[in-house]
ROMIRO-815226 format. One record per residue: x, y, z of N, C-alpha, C, O, CB in turn; residue in one letter; residue number from 1. Coordinates in Angstrom, 1 decimal. Glycine has a CB too. Example, Ala and Ser with C-alpha at 12.3 -4.5 7.8 and 13.67 -1.06 7.14 Angstrom:
BEGIN
n_east / n_north / n_up / ca_east / ca_north / ca_up / c_east / c_north / c_up / o_east / o_north / o_up / cb_east / cb_north / cb_up / resn / resi
13.2 / -5.7 / 7.8 / 12.3 / -4.5 / 7.8 / 13.2 / -3.3 / 7.8 / 14.2 / -3.3 / 8.5 / 11.3 / -4.5 / 9.0 / A / 1 $
12.8 / -2.2 / 7.1 / 13.7 / -1.1 / 7.1 / 12.9 / 0.0 / 7.9 / 13.4 / 1.1 / 8.0 / 14.1 / -0.6 / 5.7 / S / 2 $
END
This chain:
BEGIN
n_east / n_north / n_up / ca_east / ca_north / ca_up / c_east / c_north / c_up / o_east / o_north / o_up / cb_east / cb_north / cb_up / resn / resi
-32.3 / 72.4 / 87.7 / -30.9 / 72.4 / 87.1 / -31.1 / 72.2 / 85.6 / -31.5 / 71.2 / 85.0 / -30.0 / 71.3 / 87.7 / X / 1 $
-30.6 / 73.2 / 85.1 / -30.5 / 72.9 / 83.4 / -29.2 / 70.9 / 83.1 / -28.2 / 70.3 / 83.5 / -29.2 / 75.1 / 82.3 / X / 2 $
-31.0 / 71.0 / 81.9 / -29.6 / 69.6 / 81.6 / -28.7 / 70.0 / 80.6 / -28.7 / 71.0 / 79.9 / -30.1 / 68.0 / 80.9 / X / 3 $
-27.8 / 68.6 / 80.7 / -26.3 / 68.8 / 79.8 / -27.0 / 67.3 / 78.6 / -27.7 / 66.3 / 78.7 / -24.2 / 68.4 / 81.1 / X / 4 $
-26.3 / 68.1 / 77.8 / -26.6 / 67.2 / 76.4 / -25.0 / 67.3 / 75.6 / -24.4 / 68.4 / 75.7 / -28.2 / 68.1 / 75.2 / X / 5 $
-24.4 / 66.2 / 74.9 / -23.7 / 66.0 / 74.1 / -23.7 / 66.5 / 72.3 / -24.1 / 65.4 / 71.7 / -23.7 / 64.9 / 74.4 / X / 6 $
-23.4 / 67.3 / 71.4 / -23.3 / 67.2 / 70.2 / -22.0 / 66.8 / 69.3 / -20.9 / 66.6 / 69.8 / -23.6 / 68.2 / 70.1 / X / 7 $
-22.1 / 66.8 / 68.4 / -20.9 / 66.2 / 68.1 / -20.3 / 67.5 / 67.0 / -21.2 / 68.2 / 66.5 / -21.1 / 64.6 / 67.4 / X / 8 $
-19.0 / 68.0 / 66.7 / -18.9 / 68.6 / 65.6 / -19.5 / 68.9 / 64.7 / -20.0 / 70.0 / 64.4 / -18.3 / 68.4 / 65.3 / X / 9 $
-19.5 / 67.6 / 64.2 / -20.4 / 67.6 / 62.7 / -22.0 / 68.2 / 63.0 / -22.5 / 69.1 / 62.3 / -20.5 / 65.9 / 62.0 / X / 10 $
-22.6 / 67.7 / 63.9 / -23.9 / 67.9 / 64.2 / -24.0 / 69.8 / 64.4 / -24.7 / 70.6 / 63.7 / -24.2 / 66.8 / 65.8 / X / 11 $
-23.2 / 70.2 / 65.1 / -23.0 / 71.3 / 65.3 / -22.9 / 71.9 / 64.3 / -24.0 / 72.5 / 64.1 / -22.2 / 71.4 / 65.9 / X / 12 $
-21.8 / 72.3 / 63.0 / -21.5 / 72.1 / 61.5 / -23.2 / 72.6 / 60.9 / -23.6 / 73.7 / 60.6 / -20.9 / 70.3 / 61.1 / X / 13 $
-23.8 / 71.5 / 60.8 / -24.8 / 71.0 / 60.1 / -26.2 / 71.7 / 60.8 / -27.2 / 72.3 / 60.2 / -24.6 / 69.4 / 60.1 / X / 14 $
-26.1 / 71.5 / 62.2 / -27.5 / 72.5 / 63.0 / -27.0 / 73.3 / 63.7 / -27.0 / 73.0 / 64.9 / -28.6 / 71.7 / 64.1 / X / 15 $
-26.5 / 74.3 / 63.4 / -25.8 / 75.2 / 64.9 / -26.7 / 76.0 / 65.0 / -26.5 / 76.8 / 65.9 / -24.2 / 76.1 / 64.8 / X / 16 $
-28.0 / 76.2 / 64.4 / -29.1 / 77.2 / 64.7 / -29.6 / 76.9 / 66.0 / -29.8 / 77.7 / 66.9 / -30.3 / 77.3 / 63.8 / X / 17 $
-29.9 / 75.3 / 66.0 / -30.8 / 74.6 / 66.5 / -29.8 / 74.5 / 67.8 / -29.8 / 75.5 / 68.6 / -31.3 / 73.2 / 65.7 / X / 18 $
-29.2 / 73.8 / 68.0 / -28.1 / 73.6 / 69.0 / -27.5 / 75.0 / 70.2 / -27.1 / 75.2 / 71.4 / -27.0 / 73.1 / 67.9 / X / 19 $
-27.7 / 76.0 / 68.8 / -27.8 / 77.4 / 69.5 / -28.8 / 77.9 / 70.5 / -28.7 / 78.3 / 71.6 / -27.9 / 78.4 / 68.6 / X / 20 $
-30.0 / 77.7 / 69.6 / -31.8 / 77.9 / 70.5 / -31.8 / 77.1 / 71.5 / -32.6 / 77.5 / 72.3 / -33.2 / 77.4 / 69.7 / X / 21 $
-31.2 / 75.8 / 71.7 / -31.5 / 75.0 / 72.5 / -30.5 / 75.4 / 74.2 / -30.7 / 75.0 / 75.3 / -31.3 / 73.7 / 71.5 / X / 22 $
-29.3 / 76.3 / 73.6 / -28.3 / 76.2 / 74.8 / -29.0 / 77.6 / 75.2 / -29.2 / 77.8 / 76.4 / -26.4 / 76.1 / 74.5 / X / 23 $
-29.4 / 78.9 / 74.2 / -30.4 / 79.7 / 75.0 / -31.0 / 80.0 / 75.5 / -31.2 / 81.1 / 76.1 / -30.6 / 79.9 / 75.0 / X / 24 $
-32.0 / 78.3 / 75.4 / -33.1 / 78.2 / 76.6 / -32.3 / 77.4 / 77.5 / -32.9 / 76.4 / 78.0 / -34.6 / 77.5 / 76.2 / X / 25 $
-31.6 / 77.5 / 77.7 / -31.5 / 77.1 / 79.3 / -30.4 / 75.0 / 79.2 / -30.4 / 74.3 / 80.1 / -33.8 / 77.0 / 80.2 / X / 26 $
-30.0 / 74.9 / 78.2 / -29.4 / 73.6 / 77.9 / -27.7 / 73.9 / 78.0 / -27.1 / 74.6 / 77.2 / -30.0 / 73.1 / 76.3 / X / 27 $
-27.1 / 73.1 / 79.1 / -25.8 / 73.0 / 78.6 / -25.5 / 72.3 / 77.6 / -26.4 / 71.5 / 77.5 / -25.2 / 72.7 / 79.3 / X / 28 $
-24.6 / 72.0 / 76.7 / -24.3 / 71.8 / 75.0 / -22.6 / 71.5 / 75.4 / -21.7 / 72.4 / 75.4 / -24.8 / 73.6 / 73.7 / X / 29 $
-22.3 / 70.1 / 75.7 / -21.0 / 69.7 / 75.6 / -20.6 / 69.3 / 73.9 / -21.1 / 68.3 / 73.3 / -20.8 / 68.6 / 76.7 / X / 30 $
-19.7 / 70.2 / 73.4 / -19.1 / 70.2 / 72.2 / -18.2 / 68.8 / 72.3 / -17.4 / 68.8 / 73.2 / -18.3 / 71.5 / 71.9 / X / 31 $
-18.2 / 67.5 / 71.2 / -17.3 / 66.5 / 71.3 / -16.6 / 66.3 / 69.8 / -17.2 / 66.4 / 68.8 / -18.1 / 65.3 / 71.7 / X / 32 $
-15.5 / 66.0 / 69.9 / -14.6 / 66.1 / 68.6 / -14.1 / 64.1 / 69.1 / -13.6 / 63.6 / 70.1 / -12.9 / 67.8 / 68.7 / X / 33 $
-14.5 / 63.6 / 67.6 / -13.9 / 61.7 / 68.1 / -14.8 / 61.3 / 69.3 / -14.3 / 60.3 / 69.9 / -11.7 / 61.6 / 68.8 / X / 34 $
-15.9 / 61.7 / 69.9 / -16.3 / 61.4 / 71.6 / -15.9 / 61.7 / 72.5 / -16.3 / 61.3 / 73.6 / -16.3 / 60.5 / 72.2 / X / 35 $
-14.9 / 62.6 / 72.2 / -14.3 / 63.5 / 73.3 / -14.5 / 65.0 / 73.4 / -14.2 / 65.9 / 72.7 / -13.0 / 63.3 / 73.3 / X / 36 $
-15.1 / 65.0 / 74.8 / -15.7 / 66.3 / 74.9 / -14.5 / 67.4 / 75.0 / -13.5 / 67.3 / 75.8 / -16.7 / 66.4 / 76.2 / X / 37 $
-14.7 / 68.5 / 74.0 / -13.4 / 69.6 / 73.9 / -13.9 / 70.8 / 74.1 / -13.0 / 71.6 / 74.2 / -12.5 / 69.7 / 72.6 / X / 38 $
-15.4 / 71.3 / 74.1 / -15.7 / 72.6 / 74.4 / -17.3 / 72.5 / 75.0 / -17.9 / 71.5 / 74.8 / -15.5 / 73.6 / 73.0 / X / 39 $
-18.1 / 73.5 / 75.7 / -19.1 / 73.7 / 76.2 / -19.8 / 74.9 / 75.9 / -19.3 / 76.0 / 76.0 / -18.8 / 73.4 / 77.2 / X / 40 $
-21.4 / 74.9 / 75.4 / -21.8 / 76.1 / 74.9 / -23.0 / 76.0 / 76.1 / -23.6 / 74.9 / 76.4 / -22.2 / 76.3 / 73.0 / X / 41 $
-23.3 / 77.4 / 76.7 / -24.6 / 77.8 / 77.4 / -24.5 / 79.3 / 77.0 / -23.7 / 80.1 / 76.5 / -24.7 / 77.4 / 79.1 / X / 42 $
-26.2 / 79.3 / 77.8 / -26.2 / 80.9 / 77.2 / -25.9 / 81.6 / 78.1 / -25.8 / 81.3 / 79.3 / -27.4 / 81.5 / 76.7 / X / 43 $
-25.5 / 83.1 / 77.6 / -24.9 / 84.1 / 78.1 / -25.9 / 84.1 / 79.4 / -27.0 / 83.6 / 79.3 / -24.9 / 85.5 / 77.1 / X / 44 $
-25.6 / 84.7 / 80.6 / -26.4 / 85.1 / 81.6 / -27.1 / 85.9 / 81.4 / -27.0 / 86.3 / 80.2 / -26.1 / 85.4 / 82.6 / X / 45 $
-28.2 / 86.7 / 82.4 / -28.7 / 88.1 / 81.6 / -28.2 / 89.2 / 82.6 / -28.2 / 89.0 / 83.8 / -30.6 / 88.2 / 81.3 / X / 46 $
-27.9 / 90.4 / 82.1 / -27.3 / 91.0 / 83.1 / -28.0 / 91.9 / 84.4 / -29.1 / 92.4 / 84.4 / -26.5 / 91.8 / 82.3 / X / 47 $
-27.4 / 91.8 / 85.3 / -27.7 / 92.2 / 86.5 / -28.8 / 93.6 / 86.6 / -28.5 / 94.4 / 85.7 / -26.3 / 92.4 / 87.3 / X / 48 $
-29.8 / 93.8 / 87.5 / -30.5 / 95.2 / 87.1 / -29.8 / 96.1 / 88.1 / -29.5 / 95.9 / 89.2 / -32.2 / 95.2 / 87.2 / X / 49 $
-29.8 / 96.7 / 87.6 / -29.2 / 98.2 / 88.3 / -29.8 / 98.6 / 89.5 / -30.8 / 98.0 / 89.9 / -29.6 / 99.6 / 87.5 / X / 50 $
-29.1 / 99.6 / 90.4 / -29.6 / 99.9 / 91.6 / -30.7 / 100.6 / 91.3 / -31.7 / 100.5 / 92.0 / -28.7 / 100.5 / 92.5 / X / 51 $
-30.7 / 101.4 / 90.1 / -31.4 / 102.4 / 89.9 / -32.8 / 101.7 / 89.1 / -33.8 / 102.4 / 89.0 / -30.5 / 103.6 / 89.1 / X / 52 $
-32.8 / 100.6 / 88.7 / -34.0 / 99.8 / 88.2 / -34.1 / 99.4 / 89.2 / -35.0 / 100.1 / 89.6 / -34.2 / 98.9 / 87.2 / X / 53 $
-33.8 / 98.6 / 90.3 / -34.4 / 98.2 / 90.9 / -35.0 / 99.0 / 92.2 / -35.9 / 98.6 / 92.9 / -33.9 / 97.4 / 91.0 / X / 54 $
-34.6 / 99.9 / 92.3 / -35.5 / 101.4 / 93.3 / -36.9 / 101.3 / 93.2 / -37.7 / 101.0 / 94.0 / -35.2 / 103.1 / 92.8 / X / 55 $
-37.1 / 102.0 / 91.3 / -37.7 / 102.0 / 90.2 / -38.8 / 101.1 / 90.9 / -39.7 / 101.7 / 91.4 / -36.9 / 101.5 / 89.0 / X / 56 $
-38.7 / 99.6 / 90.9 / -39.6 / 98.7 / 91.0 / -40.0 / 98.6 / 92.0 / -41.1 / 98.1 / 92.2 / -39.4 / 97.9 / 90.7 / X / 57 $
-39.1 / 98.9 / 93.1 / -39.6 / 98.9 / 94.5 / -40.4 / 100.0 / 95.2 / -41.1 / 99.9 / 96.2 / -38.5 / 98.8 / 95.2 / X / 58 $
-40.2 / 101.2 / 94.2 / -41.0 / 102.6 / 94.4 / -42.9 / 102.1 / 93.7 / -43.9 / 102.5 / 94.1 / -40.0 / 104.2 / 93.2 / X / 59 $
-42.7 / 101.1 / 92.7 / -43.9 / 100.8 / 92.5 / -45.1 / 99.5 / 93.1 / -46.2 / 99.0 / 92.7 / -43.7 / 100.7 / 91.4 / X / 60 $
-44.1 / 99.4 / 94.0 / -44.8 / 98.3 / 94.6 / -45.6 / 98.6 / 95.8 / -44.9 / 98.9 / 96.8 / -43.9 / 97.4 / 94.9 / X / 61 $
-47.0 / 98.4 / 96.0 / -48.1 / 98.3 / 96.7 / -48.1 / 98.4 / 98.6 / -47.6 / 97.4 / 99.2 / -48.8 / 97.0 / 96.1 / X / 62 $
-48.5 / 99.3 / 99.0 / -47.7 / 99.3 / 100.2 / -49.1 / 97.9 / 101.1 / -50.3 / 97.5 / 100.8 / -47.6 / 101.4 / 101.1 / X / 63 $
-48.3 / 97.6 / 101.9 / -48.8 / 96.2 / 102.8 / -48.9 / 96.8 / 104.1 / -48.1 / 97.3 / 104.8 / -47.7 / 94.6 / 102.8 / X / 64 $
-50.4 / 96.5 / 104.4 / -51.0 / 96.9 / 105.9 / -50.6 / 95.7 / 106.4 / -50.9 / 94.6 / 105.9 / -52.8 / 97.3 / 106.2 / X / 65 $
-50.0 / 95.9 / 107.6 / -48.9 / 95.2 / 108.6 / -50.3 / 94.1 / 109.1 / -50.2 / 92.9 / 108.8 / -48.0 / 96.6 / 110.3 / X / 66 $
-51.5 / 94.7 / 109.8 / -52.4 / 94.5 / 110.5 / -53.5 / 93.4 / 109.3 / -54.3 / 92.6 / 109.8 / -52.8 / 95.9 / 111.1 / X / 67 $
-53.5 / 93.7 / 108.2 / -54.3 / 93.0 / 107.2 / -53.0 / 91.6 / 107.0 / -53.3 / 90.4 / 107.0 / -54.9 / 94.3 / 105.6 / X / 68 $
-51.8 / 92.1 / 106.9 / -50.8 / 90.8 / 106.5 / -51.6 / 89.9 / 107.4 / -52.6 / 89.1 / 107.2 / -48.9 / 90.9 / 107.0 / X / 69 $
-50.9 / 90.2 / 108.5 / -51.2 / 89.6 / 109.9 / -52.4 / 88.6 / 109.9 / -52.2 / 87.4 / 110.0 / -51.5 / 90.6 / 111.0 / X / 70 $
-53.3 / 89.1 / 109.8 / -54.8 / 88.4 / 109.8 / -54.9 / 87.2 / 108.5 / -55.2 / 86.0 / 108.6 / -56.1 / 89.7 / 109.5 / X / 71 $
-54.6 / 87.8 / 107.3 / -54.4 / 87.0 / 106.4 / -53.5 / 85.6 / 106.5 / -53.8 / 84.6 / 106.0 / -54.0 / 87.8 / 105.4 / X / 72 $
-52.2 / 85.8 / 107.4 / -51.6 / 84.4 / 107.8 / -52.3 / 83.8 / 108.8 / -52.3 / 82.6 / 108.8 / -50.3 / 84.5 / 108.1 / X / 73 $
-53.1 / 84.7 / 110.0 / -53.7 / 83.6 / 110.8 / -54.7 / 83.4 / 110.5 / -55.4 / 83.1 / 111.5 / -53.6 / 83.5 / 112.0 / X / 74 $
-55.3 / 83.6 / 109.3 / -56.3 / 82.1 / 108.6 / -55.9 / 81.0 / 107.8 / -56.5 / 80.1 / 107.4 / -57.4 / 82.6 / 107.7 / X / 75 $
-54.6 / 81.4 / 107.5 / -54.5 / 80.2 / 106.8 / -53.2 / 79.0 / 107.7 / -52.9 / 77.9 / 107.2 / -53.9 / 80.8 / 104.9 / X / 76 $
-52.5 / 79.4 / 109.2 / -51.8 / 78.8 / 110.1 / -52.4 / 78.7 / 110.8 / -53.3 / 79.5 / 111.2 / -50.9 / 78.9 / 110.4 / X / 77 $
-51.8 / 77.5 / 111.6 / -52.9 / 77.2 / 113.2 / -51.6 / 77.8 / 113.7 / -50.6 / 77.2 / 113.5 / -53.6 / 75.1 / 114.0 / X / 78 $
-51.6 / 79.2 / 114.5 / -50.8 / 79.5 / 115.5 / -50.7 / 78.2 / 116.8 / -49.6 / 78.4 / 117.3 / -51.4 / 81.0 / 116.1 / X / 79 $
-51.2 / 77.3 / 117.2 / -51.2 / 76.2 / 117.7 / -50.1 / 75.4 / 117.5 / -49.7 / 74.8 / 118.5 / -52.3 / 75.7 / 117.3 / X / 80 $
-49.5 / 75.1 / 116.5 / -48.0 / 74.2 / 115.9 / -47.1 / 75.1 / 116.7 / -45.9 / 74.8 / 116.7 / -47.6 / 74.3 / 114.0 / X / 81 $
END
């Protein structure tokens, strides 16, 4: 869970680069006017990929022998549990 951090106007005012970089990576940024919180900055989401990218990626992905899966999990589980 991203954390939440408090700034104050002024602070904001004076570093809003920093305060900016900081809610981009992943920080909620409660805005306070007097200690009272009046607005909230995070970053934008990123947008959703397309049906058509994700085909795309799924067309490039490595096909899996059913029979090699298989073997590969029962060396590493005791079918026994």
């Amino acid at each position: 869970m991203a954390s939440v951090a408090e700034v104050s106007i002024r602070d904001l005012r004076n570093h809003g680069g920093d305060v900016v970089n900081r809610a981009a990576r992943g920080e909620q940024i409660t805005i306070t006017r007097a200690g009272k919180a009046v607005a909230q900055l995070r970053a934008v989401p990123d947008a959703p990929l397309s049906a058509e990218a994700l085909l795309a990626r799924w067309h490039m992905l490595p096909t899996v022998d059913a029979g090699h899966l298989q073997a590969d999990i029962d060396e590493v589980i005791d079918a026994n549990l």
